[in-house]
N, C-alpha and C positions, 0 to 999 in steps of 0.2 A: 688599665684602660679607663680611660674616663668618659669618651663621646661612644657609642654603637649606633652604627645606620641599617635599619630594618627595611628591605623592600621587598611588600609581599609581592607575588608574580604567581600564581596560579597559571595552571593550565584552561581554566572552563572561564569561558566570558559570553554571556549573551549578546552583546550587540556587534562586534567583533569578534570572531571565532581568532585561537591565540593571540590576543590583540596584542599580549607582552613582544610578539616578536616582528610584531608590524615595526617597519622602518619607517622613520621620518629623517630626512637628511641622511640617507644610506644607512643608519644605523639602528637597528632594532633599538624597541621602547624600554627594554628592562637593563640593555649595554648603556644609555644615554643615562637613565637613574642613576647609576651604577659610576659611571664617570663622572657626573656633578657630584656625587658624593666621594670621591675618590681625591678630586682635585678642591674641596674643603678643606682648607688647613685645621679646621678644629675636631672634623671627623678620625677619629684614630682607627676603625677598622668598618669595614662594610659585609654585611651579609642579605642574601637574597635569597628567601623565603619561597620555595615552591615545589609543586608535586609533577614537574612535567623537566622530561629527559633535554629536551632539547633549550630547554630556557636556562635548564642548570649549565647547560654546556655554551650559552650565550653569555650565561653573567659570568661563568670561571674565566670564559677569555676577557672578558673585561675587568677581571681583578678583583672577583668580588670569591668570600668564603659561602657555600650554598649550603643550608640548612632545609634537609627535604621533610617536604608538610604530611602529615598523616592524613588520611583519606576522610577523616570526620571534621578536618578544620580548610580542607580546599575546598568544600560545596558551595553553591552561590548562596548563602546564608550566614557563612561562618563572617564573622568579622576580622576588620583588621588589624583591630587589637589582638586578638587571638595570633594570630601568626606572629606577633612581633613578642608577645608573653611568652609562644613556646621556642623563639628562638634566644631570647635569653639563657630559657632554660637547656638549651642545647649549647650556652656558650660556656667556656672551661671558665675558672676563677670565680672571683666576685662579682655580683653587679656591676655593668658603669655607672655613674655617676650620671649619666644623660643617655638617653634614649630618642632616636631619633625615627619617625618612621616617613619614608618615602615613597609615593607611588607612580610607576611608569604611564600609569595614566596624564601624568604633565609631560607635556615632553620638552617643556623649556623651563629648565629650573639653575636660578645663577650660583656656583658655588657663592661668591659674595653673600647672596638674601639669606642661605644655610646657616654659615659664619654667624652672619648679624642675629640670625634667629636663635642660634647655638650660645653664643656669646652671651645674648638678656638673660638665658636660662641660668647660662654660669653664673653670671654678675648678679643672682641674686632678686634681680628683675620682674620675673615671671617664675612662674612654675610650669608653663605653659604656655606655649608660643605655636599660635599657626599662621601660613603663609593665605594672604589676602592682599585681593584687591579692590581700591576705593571707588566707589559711584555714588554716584548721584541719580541713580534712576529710581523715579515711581516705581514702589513694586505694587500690584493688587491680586485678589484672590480670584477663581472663577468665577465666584458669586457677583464680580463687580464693587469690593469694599477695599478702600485703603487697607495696604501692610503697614508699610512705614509712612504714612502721611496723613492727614485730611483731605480731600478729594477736594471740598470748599475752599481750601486754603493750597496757593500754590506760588512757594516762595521761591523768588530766583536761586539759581546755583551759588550763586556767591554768596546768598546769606542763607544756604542752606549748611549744618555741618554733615561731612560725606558717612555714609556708610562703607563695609567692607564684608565685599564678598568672600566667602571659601573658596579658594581654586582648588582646595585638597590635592595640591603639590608636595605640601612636607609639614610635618609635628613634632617641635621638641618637647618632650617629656621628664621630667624629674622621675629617675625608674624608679625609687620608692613608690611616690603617687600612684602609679602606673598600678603597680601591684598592687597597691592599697584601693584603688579606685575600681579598674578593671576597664580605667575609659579612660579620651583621650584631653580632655576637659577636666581639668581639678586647680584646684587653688585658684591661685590671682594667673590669670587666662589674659594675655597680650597677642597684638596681631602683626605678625613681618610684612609691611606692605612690599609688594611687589609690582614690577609695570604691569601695565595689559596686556602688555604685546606676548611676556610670558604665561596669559591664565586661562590658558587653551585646554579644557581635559578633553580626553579620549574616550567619549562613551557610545557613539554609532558610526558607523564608517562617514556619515558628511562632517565630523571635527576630527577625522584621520585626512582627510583632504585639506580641511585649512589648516592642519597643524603643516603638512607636508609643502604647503604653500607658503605658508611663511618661515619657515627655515633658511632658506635661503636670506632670508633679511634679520632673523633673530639670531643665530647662531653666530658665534664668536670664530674669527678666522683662525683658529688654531692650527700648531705646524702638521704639517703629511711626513709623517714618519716612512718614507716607500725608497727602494734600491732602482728603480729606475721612473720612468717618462715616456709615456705613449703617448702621442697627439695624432688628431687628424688634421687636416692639411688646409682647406677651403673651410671657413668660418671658423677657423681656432687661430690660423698664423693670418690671417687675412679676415677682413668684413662680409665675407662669402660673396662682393663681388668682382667681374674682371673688368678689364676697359680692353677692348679690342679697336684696333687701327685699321683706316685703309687698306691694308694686306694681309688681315684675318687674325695678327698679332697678336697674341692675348700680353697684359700686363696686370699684375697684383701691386695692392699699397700692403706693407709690409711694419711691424711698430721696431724702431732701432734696440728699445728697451727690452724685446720679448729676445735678440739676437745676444743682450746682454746676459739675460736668465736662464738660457741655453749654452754657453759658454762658463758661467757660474756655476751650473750642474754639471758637466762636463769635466771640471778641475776640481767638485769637490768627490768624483767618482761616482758619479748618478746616470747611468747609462740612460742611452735618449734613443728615441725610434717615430719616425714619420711615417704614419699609412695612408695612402690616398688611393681612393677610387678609381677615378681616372687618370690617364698617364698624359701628364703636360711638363715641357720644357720649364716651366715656371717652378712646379714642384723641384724640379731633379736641382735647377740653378741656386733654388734659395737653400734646400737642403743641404748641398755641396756648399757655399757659403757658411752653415751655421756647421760643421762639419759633424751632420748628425746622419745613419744609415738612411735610406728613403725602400719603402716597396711602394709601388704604385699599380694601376693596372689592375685592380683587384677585382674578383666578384665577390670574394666572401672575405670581409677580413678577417676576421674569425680566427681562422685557418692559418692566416698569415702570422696572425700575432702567436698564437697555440706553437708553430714552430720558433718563431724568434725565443720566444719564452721559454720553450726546451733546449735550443743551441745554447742560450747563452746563462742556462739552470738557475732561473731565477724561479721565486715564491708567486705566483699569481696575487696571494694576499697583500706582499710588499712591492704591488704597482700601481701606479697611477694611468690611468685612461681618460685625456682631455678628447670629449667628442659634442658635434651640435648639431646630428640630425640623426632620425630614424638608423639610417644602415650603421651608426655607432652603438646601437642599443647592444646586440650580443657580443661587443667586446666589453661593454660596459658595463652586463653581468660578467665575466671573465677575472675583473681583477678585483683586488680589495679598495680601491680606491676612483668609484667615478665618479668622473668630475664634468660637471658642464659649463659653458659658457653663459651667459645669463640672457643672451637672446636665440639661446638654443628650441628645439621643439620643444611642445608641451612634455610628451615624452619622453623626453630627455632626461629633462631638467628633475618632472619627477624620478628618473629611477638614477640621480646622482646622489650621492656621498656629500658633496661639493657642490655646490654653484658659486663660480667664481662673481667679483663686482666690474673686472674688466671688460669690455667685450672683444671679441676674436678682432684679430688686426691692432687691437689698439691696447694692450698689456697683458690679455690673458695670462701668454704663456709666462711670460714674468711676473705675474701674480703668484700662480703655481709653484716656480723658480723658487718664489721667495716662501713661501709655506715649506716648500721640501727641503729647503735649506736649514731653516729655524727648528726641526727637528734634528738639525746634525748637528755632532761635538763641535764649540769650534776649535779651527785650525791654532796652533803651538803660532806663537808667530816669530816669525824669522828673526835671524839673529841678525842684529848692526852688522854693517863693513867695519873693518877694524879701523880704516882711517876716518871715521865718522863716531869719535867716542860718545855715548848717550849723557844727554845734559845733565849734571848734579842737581838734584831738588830736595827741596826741604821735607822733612816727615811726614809724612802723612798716614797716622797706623801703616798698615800693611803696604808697601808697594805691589800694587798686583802685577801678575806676572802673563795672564791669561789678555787674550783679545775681548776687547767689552762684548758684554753680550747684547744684542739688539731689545729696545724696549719696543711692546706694540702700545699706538699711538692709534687707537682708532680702527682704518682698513689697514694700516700699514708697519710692517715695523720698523725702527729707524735704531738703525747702525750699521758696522760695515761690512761692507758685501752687501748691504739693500740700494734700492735706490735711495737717490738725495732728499730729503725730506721736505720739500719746499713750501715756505708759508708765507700765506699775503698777509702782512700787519696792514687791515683795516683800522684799529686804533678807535681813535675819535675819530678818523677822516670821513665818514658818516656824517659829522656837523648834526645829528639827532635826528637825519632823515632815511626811514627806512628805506625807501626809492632808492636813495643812493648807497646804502648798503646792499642793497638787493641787486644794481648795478655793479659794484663792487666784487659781489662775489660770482656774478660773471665773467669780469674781468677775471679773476683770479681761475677759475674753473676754466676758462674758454685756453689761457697761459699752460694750463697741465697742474696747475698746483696741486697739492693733497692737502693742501687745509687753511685756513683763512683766522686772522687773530682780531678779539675786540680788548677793550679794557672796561672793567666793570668797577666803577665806584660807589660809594655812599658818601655824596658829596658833604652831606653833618658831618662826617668825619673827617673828609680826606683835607678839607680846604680850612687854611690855618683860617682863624677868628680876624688876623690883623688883616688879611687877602676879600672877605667875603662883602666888605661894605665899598670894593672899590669900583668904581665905574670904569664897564671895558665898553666900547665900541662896536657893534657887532651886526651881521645880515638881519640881524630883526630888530634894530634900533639900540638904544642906548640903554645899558642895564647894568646891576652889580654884578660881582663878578660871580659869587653864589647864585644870582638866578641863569645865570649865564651856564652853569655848568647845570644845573638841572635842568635846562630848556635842550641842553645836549646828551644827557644819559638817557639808557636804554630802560625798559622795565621786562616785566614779566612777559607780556603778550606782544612788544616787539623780538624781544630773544624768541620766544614760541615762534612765531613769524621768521624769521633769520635761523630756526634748528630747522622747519621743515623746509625750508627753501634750500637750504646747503645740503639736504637729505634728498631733496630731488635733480640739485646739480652735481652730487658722488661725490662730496667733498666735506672732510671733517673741518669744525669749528672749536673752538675753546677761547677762554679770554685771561688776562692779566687780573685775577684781582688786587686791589690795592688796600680791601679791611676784610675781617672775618667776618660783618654781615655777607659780605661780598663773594666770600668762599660758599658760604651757607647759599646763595643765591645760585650760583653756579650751579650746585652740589642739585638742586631743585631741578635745572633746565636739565639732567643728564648728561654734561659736558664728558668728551674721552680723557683731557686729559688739561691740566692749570699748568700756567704761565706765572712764570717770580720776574716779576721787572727788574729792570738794576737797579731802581730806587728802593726795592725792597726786600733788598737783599739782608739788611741786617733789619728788618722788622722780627722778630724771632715769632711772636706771639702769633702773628701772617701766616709763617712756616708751619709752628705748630698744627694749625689748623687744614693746612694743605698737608700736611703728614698724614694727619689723622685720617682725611680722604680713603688713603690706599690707589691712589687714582696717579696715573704716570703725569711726573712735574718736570716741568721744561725752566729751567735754573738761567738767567743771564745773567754774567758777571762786571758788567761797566759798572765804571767809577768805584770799584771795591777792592779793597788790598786782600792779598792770599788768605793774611788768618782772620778777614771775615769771610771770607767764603768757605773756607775751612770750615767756622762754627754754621756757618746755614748748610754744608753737605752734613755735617754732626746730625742736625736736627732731621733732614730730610732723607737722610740712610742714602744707599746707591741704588738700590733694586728695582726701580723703579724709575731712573732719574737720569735725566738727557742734560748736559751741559749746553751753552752757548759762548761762548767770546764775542765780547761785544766791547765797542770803545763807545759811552754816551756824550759824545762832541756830535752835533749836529752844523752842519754836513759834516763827514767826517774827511778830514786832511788823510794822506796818506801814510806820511810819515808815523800817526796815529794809529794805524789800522794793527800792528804785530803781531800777524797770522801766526805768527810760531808758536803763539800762546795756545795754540790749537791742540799741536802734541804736547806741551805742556802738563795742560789739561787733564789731557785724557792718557797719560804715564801718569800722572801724581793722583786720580781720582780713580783709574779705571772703569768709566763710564762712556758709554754714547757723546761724541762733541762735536756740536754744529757752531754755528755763525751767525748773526743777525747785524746786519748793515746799516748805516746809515751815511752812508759816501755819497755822491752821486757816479754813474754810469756804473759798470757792470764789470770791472774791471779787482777789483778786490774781490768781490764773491765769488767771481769763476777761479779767482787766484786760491782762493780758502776750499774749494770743494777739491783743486790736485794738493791741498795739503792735509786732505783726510775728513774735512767736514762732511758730517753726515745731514744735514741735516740746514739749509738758507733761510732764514727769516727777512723780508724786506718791505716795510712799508710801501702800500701803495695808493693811486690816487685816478680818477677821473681826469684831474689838471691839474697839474701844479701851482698855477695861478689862483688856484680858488682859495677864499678865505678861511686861515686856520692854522696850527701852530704846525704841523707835520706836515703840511702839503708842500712842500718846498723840498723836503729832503726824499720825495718818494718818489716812484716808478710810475711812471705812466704803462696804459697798457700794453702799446709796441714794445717797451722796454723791460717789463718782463715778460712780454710773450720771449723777445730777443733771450733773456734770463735763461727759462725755462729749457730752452732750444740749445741753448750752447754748452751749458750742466748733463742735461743728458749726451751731447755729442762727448765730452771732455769724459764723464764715466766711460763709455764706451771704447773710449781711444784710451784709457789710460791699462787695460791689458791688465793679464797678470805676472808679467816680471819672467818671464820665459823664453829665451832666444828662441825662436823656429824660423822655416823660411816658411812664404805663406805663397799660396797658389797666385797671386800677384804678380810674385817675384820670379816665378820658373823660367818666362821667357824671357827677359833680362837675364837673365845668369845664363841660360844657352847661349844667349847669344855674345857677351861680354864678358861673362868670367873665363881668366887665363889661371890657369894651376898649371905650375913649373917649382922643377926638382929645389 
């Protein structure tokens, strides 16, 4: 064993009484320790350190070995090097080789920042590595005297260098050191920066509230491993409101995608159940519809659910309960999994598990859908028709034999069985003005999309020497062609501007870089996930560096023959990694487009394989989404008449609003391969089907 993870968890806490078993995001603080350490690829075993019955019995269900504290090192005195010394000495073998100690007092700690901190310690780096994060703040004493500053002297932010705070989230240690020192600070001492949004400690019940308040936006969508699906009925399937008519009618909007996610649980054996308060002809129609049980008419659901959950001997722990008001709260203690809507009550929202980024009516339940999914094997996949022999292809190591597994891409994961992955290629179509990107990514949000694409250069690099001294033409008069592309690239504080503005339209962003300053740039802004253009597909040294990331890479293949893409998947592994088919003719003909390269694709690579277009109208895309793409890329534009090299080939905003509309219609109609007859068709066939001998 080379890594050990130490998480002391005492029983006795003064400003929070058990505070290790306080929940944030449904889950006790010493279970979340415990599973950022778990899901660490460099941590090889975990152990939690504590003198209380019910924290040991918290961290054993999460996976962790518990080493119990003796009564002279749990006092609020002992330290927490001492805990993590005697459980060394309670571990069988040799020393590890690293020592890591962790405390539930973070309650947002990335496996990643672990990794990275874990890794310096390996590589020889540090001896000593703690998690920090960076500021720039005046600090002063009570007395009124500069810490870190002169008081006379008061240098901007930018020519100040930052300081780094302790979040006392986590410590790798060299366990010789450790031993030899008896502290957590020896040798050459390095700091893992970490965001802010992670360096929340837990020390009196008001940063048990803002940790519990920010969960819902820091925590990573991970799959819901649960056997079934409880929802409520009004503000989970619906916006909680109705439209009533003339003659007292009530009518609900309803999301086509949540009726997909319901049907997708359904076929992968995920039993489903609607409870509703009141009893309305709307609940029982749509129910019947998604062909899920309904009880309604309730006073207590409670009760209702206590029985279903007995008929049908399911684990309370392995269910999920979507609810968004007060009377959900006691089913929503009930199972192991609540989950709220995110314009649910205060209430609510804190005593969920979950807060989903949908709101009721408009994907929830298909949000959920798709988390419960992504927790399950996937399916063996069907075997050919015989008269449909599977196309010959050339080697590729292994042919896999499995269904690709879905990559997450941000909120989303993309592969199949998710929805379609749809991205508005922004590009340059920007023209270097944030307005109109800021525009742009309304269009593209207001369409449905899930994520919006720019392209990031370092024009010194990108733009040949013989290109730079030529004179282009352009909306701001006549210029070389080098200033011309710098008067149009983005920097630092318009991406900060375009991350928080797509953070407050629910829609992920990421861009194409085109050089390894570029990547390095990105890597800055916290992008979810990089884009390989087809032009730089055989750049290898590009790849390299987008490898290195660990960060999910969206791969297009225009203008490249098999075995260079072959050598860019070599470099860029699969685990991570979403294909595209793409033909780079601008606009592209039809004859050009050969969707079939789709399954191609994705049999010879076994990975995620979308599409990215450049045709005009919408006619190819919707063709490539019933051929399996996961996942539409398409330029798009304000007007196509405006000045610039892609505006010609893009979408205006009717046109993929149109996109958006007809991809989800074509999911939803395309079924899962199952003859039934369907409640449609009952009175047609009473009345017209003849059966004779």
């Amino acid at each position: 064993m080379r890594v050990l993870a130490v998480v002391p968890a005492r029983g006795g806490s003064v400003g929070v009484p058990l505070k290790n078993l306080e929940k944030v995001g449904g889950i006790p603080l010493v279970a979340r320790a415990v599973d950022a350490c778990l899901r660490a690829e460099l941590v090889d075993e975990v152990v939690v350190s504590t003198d209380h019955d019910l924290i040991a019995r918290a961290a054993e269900d999460a996976g962790a070995r518990v080493v119990r504290r003796p009564a002279d090192l749990s006092g609020p005195t002992a330290s927490s090097e001492s805990a993590v010394l005697h459980a060394l000495s309670e571990t069988p073998g040799e020393d590890p080789e690293i020592v890591v100690l962790v405390q539930c007092t973070s309650a947002f700690i990335d496996p990643r920042d672990l990794d990275a901190a874990v890794g310096r310690v390996l590589g020889g780096e540090a001896d000593s590595v703690f998690s920090g994060v960076e500021t720039y703040e005046f600090v002063w004493t009570g007395a009124g005297h500069g810490v870190n500053h002169d008081p006379a002297v008061r240098p901007r932010r930018q020519d100040r260098e930052p300081h780094f705070r302790e979040t006392g989230a986590f410590y790798v240690m060299r366990t010789p050191g450790l031993r030899e020192r008896g502290h957590r600070f020896f040798g050459t001492v390095a700091v893992q920066p970490v965001p802010s949004r992670h360096a929340v400690e837990i020390d009196v019940p008001e940063d048990l509230e803002i940790a519990r308040a920010l969960a819902p936006f820091v925590d990573e969508p991970l799959p819901i491993d649960v056997d079934a699906v409880v929802t409520d009925f009004d503000g989970v399937h619906t916006d909680d409101r109705a439209f009533v008519d003339s003659e007292g009618r009530e009518m609900v909007a309803v999301s086509r995608s949540d009726g997909m996610g319901i049907a997708l649980l359904r076929r992968a054996g995920v039993k489903t159940l609607v409870l509703s308060t009141e009893r309305n002809p709307v609940v029982a129609a749509r129910a019947a519809k998604l062909g899920v049980p309904v009880v309604q008419g309730l006073g207590a659901k409670d009760a209702a659910l206590r029985a279903w959950l007995t008929a049908e001997g399911l684990d309370p722990e392995r269910v999920a309960y979507v609810g968004n008001d007060v009377n959900d709260l006691s089913c929503m203690a009930m199972v192991g999994w609540p989950v709220a809507v995110p314009d649910a009550h205060p209430r609510v929202r804190a005593a969920a598990r979950v807060v989903l980024s949908a709101p009721g009516g408009a994907g929830a339940v298909r949000e959920l859908s798709d988390r419960v999914l992504a927790a399950r094997p996937a399916a063996a996949p069907e075997a050919a028709p015989e008269t449909v022999p599977a196309p010959v292809l050339p080697a590729y190591g292994t042919a896999p034999l499995a269904e690709p597994r879905p990559v997450r891409i941000g909120r989303s994961l993309v592969g199949p069985g998710q929805p379609v992955y749809v991205i508005g290629e922004i590009g340059i179509n920007h023209n270097g003005d944030v307005e109109i990107a800021r525009r742009l990514i309304d269009v593209a949000a207001d369409a449905g999309c899930q994520a919006v694409k720019f392209q990031k250069r370092t024009p010194e690099i990108c733009v040949p020497l013989e290109q730079r001294d030529q004179i282009r033409q352009t909306p701001w008069g006549e210029m070389t062609y080098m200033e011309y592309k710098l008067r149009t690239e983005f920097g630092a504080d318009e991406y900060a501007h375009i991350a928080k503005y797509c953070e407050e339209r629910g829609v992920d962003w990421f861009a194409s870089p085109w050089d390894v300053p570029s990547v390095e740039f990105l890597e800055n802004m916290d992008v979810v996930a990089h884009k390989v253009a087809s032009a730089s597909v055989t750049d290898h040294e590009l790849l390299r560096a987008l490898a290195a990331t660990r960060k999910p890479v969206i791969l297009s293949t225009g203008m490249s023959t098999i075995e260079e893409i072959d050598a860019a998947v070599e470099i860029l592994g699969t685990e991570r990694l979403v294909m595209m088919h793409a033909t780079s003719t601008y606009p592209l003909p039809p004859e050009e487009a050969n969707l079939r390269m789709i399954t191609t694709l994705r049999q010879r690579y076994g990975v995620p394989v979308g599409y990215s277009g450049h045709e005009r109208g919408l006619q190819i895309s919707l063709a490539a989404v019933t051929l399996g793409a996961v996942t539409v890329e398409r330029h798009i534009t304000l007007d196509r008449t405006m000045w610039g090299s892609d505006h010609a080939a893009s979408l205006e905003p009717s046109g993929l609003e149109h996109l958006v509309r007809d991809i989800r219609i074509i999911e939803e109609s395309l079924g899962d391969g199952v003859k039934r007859v369907y409640p449609g068709e009952e009175a047609p066939r009473a009345r017209l089907r003849r059966v004779t001998a």
